[in-house]
C-alpha positions in Angstrom: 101.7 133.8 96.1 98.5 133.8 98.7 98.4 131.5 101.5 95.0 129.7 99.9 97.6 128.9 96.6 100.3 127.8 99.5 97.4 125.5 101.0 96.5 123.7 98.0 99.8 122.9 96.5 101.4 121.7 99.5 98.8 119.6 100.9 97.7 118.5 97.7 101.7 117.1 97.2 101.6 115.6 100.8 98.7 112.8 99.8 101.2 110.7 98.4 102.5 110.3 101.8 100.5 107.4 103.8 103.0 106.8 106.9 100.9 109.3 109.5 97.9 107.4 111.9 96.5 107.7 115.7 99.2 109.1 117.9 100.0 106.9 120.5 100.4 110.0 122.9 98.0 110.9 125.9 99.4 114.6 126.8 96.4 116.8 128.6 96.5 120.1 127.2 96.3 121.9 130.9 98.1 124.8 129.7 98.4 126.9 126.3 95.8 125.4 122.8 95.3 121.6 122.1 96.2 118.0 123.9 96.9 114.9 122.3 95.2 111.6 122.7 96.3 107.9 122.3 93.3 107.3 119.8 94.2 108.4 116.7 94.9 111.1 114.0 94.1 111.5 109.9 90.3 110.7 110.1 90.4 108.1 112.4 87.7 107.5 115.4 88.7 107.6 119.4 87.2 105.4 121.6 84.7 108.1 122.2 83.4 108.3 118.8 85.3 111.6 117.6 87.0 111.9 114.2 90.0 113.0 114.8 91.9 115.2 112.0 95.6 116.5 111.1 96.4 119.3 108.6 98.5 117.2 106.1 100.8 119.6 104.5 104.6 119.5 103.0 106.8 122.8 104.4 107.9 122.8 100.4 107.6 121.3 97.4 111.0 122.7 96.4 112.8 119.1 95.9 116.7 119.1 95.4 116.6 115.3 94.3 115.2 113.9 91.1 113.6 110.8 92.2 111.6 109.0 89.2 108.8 108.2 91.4 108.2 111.2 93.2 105.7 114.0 91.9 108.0 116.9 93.2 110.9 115.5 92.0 113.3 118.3 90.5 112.7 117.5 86.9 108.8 117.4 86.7 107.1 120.4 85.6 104.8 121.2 88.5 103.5 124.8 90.4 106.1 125.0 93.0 105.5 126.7 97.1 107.7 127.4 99.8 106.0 128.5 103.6 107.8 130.2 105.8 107.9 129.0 109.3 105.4 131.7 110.5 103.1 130.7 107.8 102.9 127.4 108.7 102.4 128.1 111.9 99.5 130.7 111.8 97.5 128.5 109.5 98.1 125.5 111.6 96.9 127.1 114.7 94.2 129.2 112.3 92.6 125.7 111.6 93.2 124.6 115.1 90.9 127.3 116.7 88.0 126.7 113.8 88.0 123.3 115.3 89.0 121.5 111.6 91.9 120.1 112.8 93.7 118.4 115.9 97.3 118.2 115.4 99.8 118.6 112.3 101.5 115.9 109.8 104.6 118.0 108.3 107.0 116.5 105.3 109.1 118.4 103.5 110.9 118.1 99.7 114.6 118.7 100.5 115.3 122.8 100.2 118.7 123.4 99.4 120.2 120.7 101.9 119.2 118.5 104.3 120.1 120.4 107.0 118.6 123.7 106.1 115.3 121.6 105.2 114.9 120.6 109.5 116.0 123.9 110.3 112.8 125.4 108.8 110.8 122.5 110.3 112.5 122.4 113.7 111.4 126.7 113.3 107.8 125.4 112.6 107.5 123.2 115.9 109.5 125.6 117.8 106.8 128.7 117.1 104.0 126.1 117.6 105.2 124.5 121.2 107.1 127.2 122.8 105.7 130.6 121.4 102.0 129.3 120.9 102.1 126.2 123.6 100.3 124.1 121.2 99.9 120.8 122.9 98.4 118.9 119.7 99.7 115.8 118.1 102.7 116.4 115.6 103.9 114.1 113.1 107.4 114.9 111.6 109.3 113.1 109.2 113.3 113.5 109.5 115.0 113.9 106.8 117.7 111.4 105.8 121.3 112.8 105.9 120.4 115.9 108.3 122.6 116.6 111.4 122.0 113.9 114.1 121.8 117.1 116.1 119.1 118.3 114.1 116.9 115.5 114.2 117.3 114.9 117.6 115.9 118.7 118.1 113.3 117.7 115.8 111.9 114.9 118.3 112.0 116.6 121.1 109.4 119.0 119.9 107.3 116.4 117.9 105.3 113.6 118.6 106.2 110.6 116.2 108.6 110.9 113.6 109.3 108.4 110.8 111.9 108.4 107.8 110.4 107.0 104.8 112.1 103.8 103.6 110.9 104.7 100.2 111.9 101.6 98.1 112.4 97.7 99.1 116.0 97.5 98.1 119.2 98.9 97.8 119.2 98.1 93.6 115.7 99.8 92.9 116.9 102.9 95.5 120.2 103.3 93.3 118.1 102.8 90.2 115.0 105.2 90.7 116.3 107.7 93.4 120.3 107.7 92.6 120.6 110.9 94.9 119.4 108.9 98.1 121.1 105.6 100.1 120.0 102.9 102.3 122.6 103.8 104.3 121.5 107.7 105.2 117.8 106.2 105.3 118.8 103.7 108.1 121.0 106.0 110.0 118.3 108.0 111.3 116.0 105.1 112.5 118.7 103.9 114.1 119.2 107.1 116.0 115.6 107.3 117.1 115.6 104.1 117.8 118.2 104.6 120.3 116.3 108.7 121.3 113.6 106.5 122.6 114.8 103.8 124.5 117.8 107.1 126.3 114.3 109.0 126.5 112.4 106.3 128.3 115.1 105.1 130.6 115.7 109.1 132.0 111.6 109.4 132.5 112.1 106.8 134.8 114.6 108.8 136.9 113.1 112.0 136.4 109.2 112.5 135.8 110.0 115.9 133.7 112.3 114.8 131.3 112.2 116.0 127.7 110.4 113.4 126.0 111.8 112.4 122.4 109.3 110.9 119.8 106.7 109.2 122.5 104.7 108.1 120.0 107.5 106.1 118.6 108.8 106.1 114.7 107.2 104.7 111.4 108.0 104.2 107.8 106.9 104.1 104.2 107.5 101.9 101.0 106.2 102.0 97.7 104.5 98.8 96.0 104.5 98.0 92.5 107.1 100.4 91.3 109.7 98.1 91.2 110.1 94.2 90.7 110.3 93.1 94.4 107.9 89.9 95.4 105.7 90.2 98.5 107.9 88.2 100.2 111.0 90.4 99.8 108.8 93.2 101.3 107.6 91.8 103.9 111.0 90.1 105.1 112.4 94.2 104.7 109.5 94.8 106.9 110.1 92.4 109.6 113.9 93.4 109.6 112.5 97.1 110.5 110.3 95.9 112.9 112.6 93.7 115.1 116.1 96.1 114.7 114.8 99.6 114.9 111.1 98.8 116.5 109.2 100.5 114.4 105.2 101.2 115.4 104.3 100.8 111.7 105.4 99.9 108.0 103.2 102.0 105.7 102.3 100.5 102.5 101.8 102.7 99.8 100.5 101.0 96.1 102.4 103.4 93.6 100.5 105.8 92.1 102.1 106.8 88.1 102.8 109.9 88.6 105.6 109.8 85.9 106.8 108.7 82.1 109.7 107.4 83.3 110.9 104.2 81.1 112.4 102.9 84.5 109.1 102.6 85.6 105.4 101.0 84.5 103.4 102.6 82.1 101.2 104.9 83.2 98.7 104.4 80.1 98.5 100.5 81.4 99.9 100.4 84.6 96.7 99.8 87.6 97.4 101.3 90.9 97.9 97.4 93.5 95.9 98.2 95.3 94.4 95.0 96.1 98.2 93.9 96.9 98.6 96.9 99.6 95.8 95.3 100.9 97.4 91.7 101.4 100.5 93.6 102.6 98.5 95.8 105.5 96.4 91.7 106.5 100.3 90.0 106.7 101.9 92.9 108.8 99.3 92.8 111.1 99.8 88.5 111.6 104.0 89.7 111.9 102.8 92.6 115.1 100.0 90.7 116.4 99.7 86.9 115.3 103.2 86.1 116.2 104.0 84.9 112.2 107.4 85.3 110.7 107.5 86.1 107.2 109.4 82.9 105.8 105.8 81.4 107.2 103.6 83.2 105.1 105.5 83.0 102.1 108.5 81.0 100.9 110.4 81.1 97.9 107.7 78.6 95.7 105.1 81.3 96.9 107.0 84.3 96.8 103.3 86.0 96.1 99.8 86.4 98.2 96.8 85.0 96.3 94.8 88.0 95.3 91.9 85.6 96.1 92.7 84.9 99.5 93.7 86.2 103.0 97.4 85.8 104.4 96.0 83.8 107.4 93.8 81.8 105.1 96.2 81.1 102.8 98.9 79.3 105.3 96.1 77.5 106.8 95.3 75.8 103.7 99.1 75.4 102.8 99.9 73.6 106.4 96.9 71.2 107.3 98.8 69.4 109.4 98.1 72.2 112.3 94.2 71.7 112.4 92.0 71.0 113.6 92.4 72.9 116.5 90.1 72.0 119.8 88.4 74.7 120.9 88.1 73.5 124.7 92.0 72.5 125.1 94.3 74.4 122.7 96.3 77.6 123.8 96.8 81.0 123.2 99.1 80.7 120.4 97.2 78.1 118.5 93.9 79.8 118.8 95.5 83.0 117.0 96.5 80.7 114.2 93.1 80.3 112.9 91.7 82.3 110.2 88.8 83.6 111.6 89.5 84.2 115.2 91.6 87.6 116.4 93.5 88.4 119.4 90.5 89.2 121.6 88.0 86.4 120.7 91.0 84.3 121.8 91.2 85.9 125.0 87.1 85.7 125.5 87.8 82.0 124.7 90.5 81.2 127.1 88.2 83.2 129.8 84.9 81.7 128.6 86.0 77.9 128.9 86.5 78.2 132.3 83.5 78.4 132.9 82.5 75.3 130.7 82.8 73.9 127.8 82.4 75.9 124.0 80.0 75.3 121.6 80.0 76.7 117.6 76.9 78.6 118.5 79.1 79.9 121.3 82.3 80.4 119.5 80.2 83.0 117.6 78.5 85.3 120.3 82.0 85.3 121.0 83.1 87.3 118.2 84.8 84.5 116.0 84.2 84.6 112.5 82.7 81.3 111.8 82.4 82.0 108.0 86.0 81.0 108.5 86.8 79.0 111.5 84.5 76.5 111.5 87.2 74.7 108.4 89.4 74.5 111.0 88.1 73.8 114.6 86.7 71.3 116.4 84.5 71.9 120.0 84.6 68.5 122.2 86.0 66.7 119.6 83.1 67.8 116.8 83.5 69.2 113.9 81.2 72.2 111.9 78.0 70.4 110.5 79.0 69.9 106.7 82.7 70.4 106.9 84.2 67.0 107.2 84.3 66.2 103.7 85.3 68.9 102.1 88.7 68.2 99.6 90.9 71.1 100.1 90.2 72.4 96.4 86.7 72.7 97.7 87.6 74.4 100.9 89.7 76.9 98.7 86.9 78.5 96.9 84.4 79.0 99.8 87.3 81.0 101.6 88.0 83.0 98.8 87.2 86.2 98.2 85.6 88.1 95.3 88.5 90.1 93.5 87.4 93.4 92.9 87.5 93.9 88.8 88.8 90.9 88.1 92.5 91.3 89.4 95.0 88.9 87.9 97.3 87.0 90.0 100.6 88.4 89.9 103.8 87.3 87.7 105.3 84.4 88.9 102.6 83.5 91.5 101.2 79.7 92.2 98.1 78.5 92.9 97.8 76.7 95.8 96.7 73.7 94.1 97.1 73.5 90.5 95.8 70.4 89.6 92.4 70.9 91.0 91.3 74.7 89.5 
């Protein structure tokens, strides 16, 4: 098979996978091709306004394991590649030197065994550091059930790894991919987990010390394809966060790629993507907003409103936190309300020093008043035009447009029935 054929079966397979972003790594590249930056990776900008690329490929689509989900699962019917390491590598660097690319994102389907499957990648990084001295941004994943001794090899030559979580529980992981467990998922993070912290600690005692996955670890998890609410996920997601500190949880809206009768119909079945998008808004108020999950959603709301933004949503649910003053409230308060983000709460804890704020202030500022001005006051003052408003009322001007019409999810509840 020609490299080209290769090329477009492998990276084609490898856009399923979502759990690769910006780096996270500053390494100058002051010897050998390429040098990482912190800003980003996979079409994302850098501070300095450059797009910054990664060849997204899979070392095989060879897959030992019949997952129902999967596209390369063993059973489907697909055109099936295999690179060697020194393929890999010379097309990698190839793209490199035409300036397309900046840094690799390599997944694998599990060859033979797990164990044989991080060989070839660990032969991959190994041409590309030591041989070649590329000094780009890698993305690994590890493979679940390899030798420890394996993966650990594998993060010393890459930059992040992850292990994709795949599913949100144990039942729909025994049910759709009966050939995988929680158990060898976990066991990994937990070793890189503890790679990073043993890695950190020995930079501190010596400068030169092998660095293992700098740019820390991430994960993926399919939406839709099984029954789990939103707030099952996001719990599983603040679990990972907290016990194996994880940089990110990818969300990834499942995609029918299959006829299986253990999964939705791919005649009827719409790709959530509007629900990714809720996911992506509330992990971002668990890393940054300080929010636990049993906040944002509780068992009478195990759903987000389509209609409506996390932050939005429990500020309509718990009135009895607002109005905040502008002028007097803290850190933690200020992020609380929709509209405002960490650093127009720092320019407001800067700029009232100064004097007091004003709404026409609270804007050149950077807050989003289209949102905010519900629930602030500045010197004791409401927004013009806001004092009145019954909560019903206050719903629909926060809303959102759905695209297409989405319907709320089974089993949702409207924040207030009686009223719409």
């Amino acid at each position: 098979m020609e490299l080209l054929e290769k090329l477009t079966i492998l990276a084609g397979a490898a856009k399923y996978d979502a759990a690769c972003t910006s780096s996270g790594v500053d390494r100058t590249g002051r010897r050998g091709l390429g040098s990482a930056l912190p800003a980003g990776c996979c079409h994302s900008f850098s501070a300095d306004g450059r797009c910054i690329s990664l060849l997204k490929v899979l070392m095989t689509n060879r897959c030992r394991y019949d997952c129902a989900y999967c596209v390369n699962r063993r059973s489907n019917d697909v055109p099936r590649a295999t690179f060697t390491p020194r393929e890999l590598c010379e097309l990698t660097l190839g793209f490199y030197r035409r300036n397309y690319i900046e840094g690799l994102f390599l997944s694998s389907a599990v060859l033979r065994d797990p164990d044989y499957t991080t060989e070839r990648m660990i032969a991959v990084l190994s041409l590309l550091r030591e041989s070649y001295g590329f000094g780009g941004y890698i993305h690994a994943k590890a493979i679940p059930g390899a030798d420890p001794l394996l993966t650990h090899r594998l993060g010393l030559l890459c930059d992040r790894l992850s292990v994709n979580i795949e599913l949100p529980s144990q039942r729909s992981l025994s049910l759709l991919a009966p050939d995988k467990t929680k158990e060898a998922i976990l066991a990994p993070m937990e070793q890189i987990r503890d790679g990073i912290a043993i890695s950190k600690q020995e930079l501190v005692q010596y400068r030169h010390a092998p660095k293992f996955a700098p740019a820390g670890q991430s994960t993926q998890m399919i939406v839709g394809a099984t029954p789990e609410s939103d707030l099952q996920i996001l719990r599983l997601s603040q679990g990972l966060y907290r016990r194996y500190r994880l940089k990110r949880v990818f969300y990834s809206a499942y995609m029918p790629v299959s006829d299986s009768k253990l999964l939705p119909a791919r005649q009827s079945f719409r790709p959530p993507l509007l629900r990714e998008h809720r996911l992506y808004q509330a992990d971002w108020l668990l890393r940054f907003y300080h929010f636990d999950a049993e906040e944002l959603l509780d068992e009478g709301h195990p759903h987000f409103d389509p209609r409506l933004d996390p932050k939005c949503c429990w500020a309509l649910r718990h009135p009895e936190y607002f109005p905040v003053e502008v002028n007097r409230a803290d850190y933690e308060a200020l992020l609380r309300v929709p509209g405002m983000g960490v650093i127009s709460a720092r320019r407001i804890l800067a700029a009232r020093r100064a004097g007091p704020l004003t709404f026409e202030g609270l804007k050149t500022l950077g807050v989003v008043l289209k949102r905010a001005q519900y629930f602030l006051t500045c010197s004791g003052r409401g927004a013009p035009g806001t004092a009145r408003l019954r909560p019903e009322d206050l719903f629909f001007r926060l809303a959102d447009p759905v695209p297409g019409g989405a319907k709320v999810l089974p089993g949702q509840l409207s924040l207030f029935p009686p009223a719409i």
